[in-house]
N, C-alpha and C positions, 0 to 999 in steps of 0.2 A: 932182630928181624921183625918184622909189622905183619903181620897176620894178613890171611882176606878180609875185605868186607864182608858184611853181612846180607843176605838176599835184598831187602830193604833198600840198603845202600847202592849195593849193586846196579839194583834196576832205579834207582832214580840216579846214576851217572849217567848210565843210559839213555833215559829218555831224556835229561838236560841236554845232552852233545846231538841225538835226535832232533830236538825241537832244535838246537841253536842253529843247525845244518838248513831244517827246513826255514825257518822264519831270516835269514841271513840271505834264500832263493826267493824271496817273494814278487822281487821288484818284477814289474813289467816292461818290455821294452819291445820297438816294433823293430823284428830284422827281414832282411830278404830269404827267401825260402831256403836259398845254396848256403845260408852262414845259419840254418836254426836245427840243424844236426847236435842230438846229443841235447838239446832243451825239452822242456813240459809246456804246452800249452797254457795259456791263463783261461779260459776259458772254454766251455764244451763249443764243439762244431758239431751243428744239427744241420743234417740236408735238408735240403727242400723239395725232396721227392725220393721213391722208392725207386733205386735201384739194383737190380735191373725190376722194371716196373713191373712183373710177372710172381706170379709163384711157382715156385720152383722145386724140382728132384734136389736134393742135398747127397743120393749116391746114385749107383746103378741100384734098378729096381723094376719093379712094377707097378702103376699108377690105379688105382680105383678110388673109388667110393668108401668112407669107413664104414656105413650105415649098411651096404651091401656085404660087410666083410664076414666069411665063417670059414674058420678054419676049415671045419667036415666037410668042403664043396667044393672043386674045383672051382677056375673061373675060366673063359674062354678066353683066348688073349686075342683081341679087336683091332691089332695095329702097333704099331710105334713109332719112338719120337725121339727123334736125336736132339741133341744140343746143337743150337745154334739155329733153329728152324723153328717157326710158330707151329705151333700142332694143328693137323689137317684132317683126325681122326673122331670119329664119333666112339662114344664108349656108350652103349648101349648098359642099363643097369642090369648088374652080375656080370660083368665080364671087364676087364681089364688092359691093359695098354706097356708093353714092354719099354721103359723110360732111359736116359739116360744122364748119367750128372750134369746137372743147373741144369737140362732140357724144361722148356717151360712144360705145366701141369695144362693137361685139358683142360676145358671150362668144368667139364663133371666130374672130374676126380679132383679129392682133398689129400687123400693118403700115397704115401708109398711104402710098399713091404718090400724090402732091401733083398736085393740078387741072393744074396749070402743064406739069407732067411725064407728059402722059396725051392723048390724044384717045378722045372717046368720042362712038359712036352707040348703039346697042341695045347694043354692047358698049365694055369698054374695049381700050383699045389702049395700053400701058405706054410710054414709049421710054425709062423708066429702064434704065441699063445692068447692076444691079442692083438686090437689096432683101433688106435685111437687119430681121427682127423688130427692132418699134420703132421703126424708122426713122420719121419725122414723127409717132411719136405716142408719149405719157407712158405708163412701165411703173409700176406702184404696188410 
């Protein structure tokens, strides 16, 4: 009876039948889109534009300002903004905009502090520990 290999050995069968695998797919060949199921691209696809051309909520939330943000403060919420609709809302600094997922961001707010992460009545109430611009939402 013949023993195992040794680690060594092991992993260089390994990456042999790896590399032989990979370098065996290299070729390129042009198909129609309905026959390239189940292939790898030869090369990356870079758009040639942002889209959707906005920045955007990433959840449900609330829209402000990060440089406005403190936790110890309410903020007064100024409106809101569904998905699917350009924002029509002024966000006055301190105070905030009830958002919804991809809803585009105002022009004045960078931030979203997530539904989950927030209690609100006529105002919000943060309990994030911080908020850094960007945070839950797409920069273009």
């Amino acid at each position: 009876m013949t023993g195992l290999p040794d680690y060594a050995e092991a992993l260089q069968r390994a990456l042999s039948a790896v590399n032989d695998a990979v370098i065996s797919r290299t070729g390129q060949e042009l198909v129609p889109l309905d026959r390239a199921g189940g292939r790898v691209l030869a090369s990356a696809v870079v758009a040639d534009r942002d889209m959707p051309p906005f920045n955007r909520a990433m959840m449900d939330g609330y829209a402000l300002r990060a440089a406005d943000y403190s936790r110890s403060r309410p903020f007064p919420v100024a409106g809101e903004v569904p998905a699917g609709v350009a924002p029509d809302v002024r966000v006055p600094p301190g105070a905030c905009v009830k958002i919804a997922t991809g809803a585009a961001l105002p022009d004045a707010c960078d931030t979203v502090i997530q539904h989950k992460r927030s209690r609100q009545s006529r105002h919000l109430h943060a309990r994030s520990r911080r908020s850094r611009t960007g945070c839950a939402s797409t920069q273009r």
